[in-house]
Every structure is written in structure tokens, then in C-alpha cells.
N, C-alpha and C positions, 0 to 999 in steps of 0.2 A: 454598627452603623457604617454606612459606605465611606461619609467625612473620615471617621476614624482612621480606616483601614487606610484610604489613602494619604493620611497626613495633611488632609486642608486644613482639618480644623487647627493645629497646632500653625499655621503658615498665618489662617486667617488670624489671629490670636495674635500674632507677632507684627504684622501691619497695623491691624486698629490699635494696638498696647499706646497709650501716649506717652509713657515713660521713656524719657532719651536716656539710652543707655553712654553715647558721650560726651563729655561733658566741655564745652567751649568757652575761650577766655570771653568776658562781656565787651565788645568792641567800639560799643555807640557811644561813651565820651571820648573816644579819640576823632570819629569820624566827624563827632557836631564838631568838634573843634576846629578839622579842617574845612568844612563846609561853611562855619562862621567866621574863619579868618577875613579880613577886608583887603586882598592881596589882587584884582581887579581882574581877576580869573571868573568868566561867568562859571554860574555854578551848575552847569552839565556837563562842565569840562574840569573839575578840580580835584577828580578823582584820579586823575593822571594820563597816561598812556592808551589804555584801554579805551576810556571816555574820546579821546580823542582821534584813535582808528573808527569807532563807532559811529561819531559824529560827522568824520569825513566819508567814511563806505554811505549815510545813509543821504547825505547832500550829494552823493555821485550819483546814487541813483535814483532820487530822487529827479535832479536836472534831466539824465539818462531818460528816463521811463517818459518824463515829460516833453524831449523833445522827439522821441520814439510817438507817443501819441499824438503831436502835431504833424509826425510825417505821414501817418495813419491817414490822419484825416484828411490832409493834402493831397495823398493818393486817391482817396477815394472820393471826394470833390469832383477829380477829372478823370475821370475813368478811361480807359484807351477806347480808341475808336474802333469797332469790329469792319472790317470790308465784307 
């Protein structure tokens, strides 16, 4: 068969397998722990560093894009006069 010959089928066999071949430490009671501490850190931010480059890139452009889209509109309210 042509699967064969090309090696799909042994390719396709190895993406569907559910079996994890490695094998990871269990991480989620360390995480609930930090996540339920009461340390007044909201909790999209108390994952560290990350969380919070994340947080500011998307309030940049978030403001960004929205004062981008009010210039938009502002230009195009008053459209330039043609002579």
C-alpha cells in the first residue's frame, strides 16, 4: 500500500498514540497554593513576571488601538475639502 511505502502510516500512528512517552512532575498543588494564598496580588497577576509583561503589552494596546480608532473616526467625520 502507498501509506506504507511512504511511512504515513507509522507517522500517523505516533500523533494519534495517547500514550506520553514523558513523563512530568504533577505541578497543580504547588500552583493552587500560589493562586490561593491571600497576599493582595490580583489573581491574573500572581503568576509572576510573565503575567505581568502580558498584562501591560495588552492594556498598551488595548488604549493603542482605541485611540487609533477614534482617530479613524475623527478623520473620517471631516473629510478634506476637494477644490
Amino acid at each position: 500500500m502507498l501509506w506504507n511505502l511512504l511511512g504515513f502510516h507509522q507517522i500517523a500512528q505516533r500523533t494519534i498514540s495517547t500514550a506520553s512517552r514523558r513523563h512530568f512532575e504533577n505541578k497543580v498543588p504547588e500552583k493552587q497554593k500560589l493562586f490561593q494564598e491571600d497576599n493582595g496580588i490580583p489573581v491574573h497577576l500572581k503568576d509572576g513576571v510573565a503575567d505581568a509583561l502580558l498584562y501591560r503589552a495588552t492594556m498598551v494596546l488595548t488604549v493603542g488601538g482605541t485611540a487609533y480608532a477614534i482617530y479613524q473616526l475623527t478623520m473620517a467625520s471631516f473629510p478634506k475639502k476637494q477644490d
